[in-house]
C-alpha positions as CSV (number, residue, x, y, z in Angstrom):
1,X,11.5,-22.6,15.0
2,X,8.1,-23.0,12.5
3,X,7.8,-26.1,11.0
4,X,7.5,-26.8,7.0
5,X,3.7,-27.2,7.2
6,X,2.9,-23.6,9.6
7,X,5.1,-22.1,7.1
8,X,2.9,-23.0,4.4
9,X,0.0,-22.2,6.0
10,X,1.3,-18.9,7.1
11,X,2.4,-18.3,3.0
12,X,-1.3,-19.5,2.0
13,X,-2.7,-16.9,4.6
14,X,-0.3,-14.3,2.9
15,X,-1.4,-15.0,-0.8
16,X,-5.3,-15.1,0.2
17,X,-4.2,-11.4,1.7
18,X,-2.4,-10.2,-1.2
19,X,-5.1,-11.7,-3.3
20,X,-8.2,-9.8,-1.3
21,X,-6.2,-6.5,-1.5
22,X,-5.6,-7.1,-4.9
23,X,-9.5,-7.7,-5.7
24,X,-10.8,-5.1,-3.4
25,X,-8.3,-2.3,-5.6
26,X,-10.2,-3.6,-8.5
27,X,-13.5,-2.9,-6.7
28,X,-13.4,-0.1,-4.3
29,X,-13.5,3.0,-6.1
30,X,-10.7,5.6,-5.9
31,X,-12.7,7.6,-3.3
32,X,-13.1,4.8,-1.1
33,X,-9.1,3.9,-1.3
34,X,-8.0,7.1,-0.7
35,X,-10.7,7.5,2.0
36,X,-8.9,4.2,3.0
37,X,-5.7,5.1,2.8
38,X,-6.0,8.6,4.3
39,X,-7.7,7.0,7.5
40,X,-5.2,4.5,7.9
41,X,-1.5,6.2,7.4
42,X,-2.9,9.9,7.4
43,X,-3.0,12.6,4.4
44,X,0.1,13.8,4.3
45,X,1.7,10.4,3.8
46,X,-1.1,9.2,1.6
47,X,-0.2,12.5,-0.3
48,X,3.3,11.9,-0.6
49,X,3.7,8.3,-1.5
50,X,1.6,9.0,-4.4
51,X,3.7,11.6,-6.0
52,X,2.4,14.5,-4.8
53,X,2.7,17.7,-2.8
54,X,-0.7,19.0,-1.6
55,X,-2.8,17.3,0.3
56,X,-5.9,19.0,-0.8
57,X,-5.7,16.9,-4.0
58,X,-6.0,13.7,-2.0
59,X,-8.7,14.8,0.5
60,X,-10.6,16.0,-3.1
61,X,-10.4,12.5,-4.4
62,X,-12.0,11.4,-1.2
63,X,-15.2,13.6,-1.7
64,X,-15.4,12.6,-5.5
65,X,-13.0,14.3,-7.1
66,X,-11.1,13.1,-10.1
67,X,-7.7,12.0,-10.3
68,X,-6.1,14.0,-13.1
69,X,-3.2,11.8,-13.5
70,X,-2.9,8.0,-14.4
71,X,0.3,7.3,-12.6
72,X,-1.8,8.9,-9.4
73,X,-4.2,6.3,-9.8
74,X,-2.1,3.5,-10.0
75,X,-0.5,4.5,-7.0
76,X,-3.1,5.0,-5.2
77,X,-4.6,2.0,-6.1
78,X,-0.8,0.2,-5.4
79,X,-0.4,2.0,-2.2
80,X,-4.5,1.0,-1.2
81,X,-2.9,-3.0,-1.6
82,X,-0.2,-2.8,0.6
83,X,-1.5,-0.9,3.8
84,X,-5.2,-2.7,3.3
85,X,-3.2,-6.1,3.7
86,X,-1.1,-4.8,6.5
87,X,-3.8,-3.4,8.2
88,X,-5.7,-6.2,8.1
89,X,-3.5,-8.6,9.5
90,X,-1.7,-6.5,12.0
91,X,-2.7,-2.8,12.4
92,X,-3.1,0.5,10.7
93,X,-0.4,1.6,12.5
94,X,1.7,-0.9,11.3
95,X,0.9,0.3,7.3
96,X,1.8,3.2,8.2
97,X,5.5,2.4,10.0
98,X,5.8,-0.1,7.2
99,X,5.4,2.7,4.5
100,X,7.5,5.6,6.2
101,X,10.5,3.0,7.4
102,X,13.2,1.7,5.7
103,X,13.3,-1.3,4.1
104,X,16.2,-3.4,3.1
105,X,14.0,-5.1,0.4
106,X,14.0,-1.9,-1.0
107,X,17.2,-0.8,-1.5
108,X,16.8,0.5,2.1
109,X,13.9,2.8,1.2
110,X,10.8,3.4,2.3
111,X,8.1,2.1,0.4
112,X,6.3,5.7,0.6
113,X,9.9,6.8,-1.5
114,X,10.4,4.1,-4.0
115,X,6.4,4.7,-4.7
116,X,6.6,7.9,-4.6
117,X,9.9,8.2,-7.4
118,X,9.9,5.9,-9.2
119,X,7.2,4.7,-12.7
120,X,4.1,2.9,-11.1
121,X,4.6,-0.5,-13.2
122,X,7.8,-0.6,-11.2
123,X,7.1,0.5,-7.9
124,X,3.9,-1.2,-7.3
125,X,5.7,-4.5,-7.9
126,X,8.5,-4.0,-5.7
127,X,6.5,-2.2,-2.4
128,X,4.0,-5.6,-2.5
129,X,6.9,-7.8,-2.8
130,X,8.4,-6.1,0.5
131,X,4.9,-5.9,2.2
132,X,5.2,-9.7,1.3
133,X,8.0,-10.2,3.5
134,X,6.6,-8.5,6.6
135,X,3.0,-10.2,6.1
136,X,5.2,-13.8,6.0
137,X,6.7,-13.2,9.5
């Protein structure tokens, strides 16, 4: 059992995380998260949790290209949080089985789906909350 003050130091370790991912998809251009993203849970999931249905948009953004849509953007840069957080304190394999599995924090959804479907304001909110959960373990 974890006592009271390894919890807290595990939830501090959690929000300095969150907090780096959060700065970094402030930062990073959209090129380098979706070069990111792409190298850490592959292009056809990268493609599909934003929204979309060809991957050849996605692998243009990573050569320069510009994202045509707002809500792609935020996703991107929602999606970039999450898996740079879990990647970095577990594994980019992890990101990627935490984005393509089920979640019960999430309605039983995958992140990759709730992101995918539903407005960015709401989804991005509720995929870092779950990612919260697995980065407190």
């Amino acid at each position: 059992m974890q006592r009271s003050s390894e919890r807290d130091a595990d939830a501090s370790q959690v929000d300095d995380l969150i907090e780096r991912a959060c700065k970094l998809a402030v930062i990073w251009s959209p090129q380098d998260q979706a070069r990111f993203v792409v190298e850490a849970i592959g292009a056809r999931m990268a493609t599909a949790a934003v929204g979309l249905r060809d991957v050849r948009a996605v692998r243009a953004w990573i050569r320069g290209g510009d994202i045509k849509q707002a809500a792609a953007e935020q996703r991107l840069q929602e999606l970039f949080q999450v898996v740079w957080a879990i990647s970095e304190r577990y594994s980019p394999a992890v990101a990627a089985a935490f984005v393509r599995g089920t979640n019960p924090y999430l309605g039983d959804r995958a992140p990759l789906i709730v992101l995918a479907d539903e407005p960015p304001e709401k989804s991005g909110p509720a995929i870092l909350a779950a990612a919260r959960h697995l980065l407190e373990d």
